[in-house]
C-alpha positions as CSV (number, residue, x, y, z in Angstrom):
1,X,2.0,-116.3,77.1
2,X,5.4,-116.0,78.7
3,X,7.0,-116.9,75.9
4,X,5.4,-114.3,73.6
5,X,6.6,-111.7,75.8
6,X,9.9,-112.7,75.7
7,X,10.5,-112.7,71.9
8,X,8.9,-108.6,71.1
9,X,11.8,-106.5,71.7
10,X,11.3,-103.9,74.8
11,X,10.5,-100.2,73.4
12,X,12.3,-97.6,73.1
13,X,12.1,-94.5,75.1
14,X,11.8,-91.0,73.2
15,X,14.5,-89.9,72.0
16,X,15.4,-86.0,72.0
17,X,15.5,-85.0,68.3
18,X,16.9,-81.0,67.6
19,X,17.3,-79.1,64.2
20,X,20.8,-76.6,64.1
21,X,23.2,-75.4,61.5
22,X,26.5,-77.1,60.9
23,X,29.3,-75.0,62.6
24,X,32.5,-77.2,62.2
25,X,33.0,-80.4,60.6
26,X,36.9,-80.4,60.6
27,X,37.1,-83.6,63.1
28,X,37.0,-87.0,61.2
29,X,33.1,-88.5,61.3
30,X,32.2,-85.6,63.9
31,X,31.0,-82.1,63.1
32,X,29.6,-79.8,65.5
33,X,25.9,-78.8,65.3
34,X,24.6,-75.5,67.2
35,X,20.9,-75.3,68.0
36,X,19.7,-72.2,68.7
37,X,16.6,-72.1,71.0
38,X,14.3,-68.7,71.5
39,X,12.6,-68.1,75.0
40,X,10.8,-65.2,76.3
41,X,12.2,-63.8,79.7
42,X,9.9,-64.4,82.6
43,X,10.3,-60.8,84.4
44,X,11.0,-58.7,81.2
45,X,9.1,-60.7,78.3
46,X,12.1,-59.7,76.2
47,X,13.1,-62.3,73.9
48,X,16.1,-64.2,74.6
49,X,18.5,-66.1,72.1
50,X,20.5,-68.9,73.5
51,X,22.8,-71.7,71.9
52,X,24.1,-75.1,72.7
53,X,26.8,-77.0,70.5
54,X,26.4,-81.0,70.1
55,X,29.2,-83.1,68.7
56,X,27.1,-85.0,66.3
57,X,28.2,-88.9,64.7
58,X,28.6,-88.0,61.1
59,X,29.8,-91.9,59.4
60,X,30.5,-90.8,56.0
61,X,31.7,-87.4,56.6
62,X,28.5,-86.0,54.6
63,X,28.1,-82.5,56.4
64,X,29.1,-79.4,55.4
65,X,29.4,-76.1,57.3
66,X,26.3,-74.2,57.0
67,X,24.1,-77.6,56.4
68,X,20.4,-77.4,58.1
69,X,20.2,-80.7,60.2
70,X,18.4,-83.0,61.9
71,X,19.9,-84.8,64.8
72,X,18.5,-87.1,67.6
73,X,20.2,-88.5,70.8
74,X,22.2,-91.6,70.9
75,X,24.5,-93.9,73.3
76,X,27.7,-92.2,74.3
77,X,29.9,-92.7,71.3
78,X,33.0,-90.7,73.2
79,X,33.6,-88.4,75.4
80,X,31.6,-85.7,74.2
81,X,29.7,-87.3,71.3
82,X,26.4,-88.2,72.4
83,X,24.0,-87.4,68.9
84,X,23.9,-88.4,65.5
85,X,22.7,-87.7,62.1
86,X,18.7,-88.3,61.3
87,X,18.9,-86.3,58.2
88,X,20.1,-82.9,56.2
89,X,17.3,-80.9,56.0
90,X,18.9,-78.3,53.6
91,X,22.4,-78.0,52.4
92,X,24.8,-74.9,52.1
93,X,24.6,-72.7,49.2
């Protein structure tokens, strides 16, 4: 019994997994990806836009500007870069 246990790898915890647009991709493998995110105020039920930019792990240098993307969270791969690519959703006309 122990030794089943040992050999099944231990699972993964969920991973935080966000869709943005391409904003830069000027840096070699990294682009930035902004996610916008739509809340309603609590006090004034107003709408309210607001934005974060990820450094996203792009190996092959695939992305282009205006690209719809998919991106989940990673290990620290630098400083700042902390996602990477799941997929393109829809590219840049």
């Amino acid at each position: 019994m122990a030794e089943e246990t040992a050999t099944q790898a231990a699972p993964r915890n969920n991973r935080k997994v966000r869709e943005g647009v391409v904003h830069s991709n000027k840096m070699d493998k990294t682009a930035i990806v902004e996610v916008t995110r739509r809340s309603r105020h609590p006090q004034y039920s107003k709408t309210v836009q607001s934005r974060a930019r990820y450094y996203v792990h792009d190996e092959d240098n695939t992305l282009n500007v205006g690209d719809r993307v998919r991106i989940t969270e990673t290990r620290p791969l630098s400083k700042n870069k902390r996602w990477r690519l799941l997929e393109i959703l829809e590219r840049a006309r």
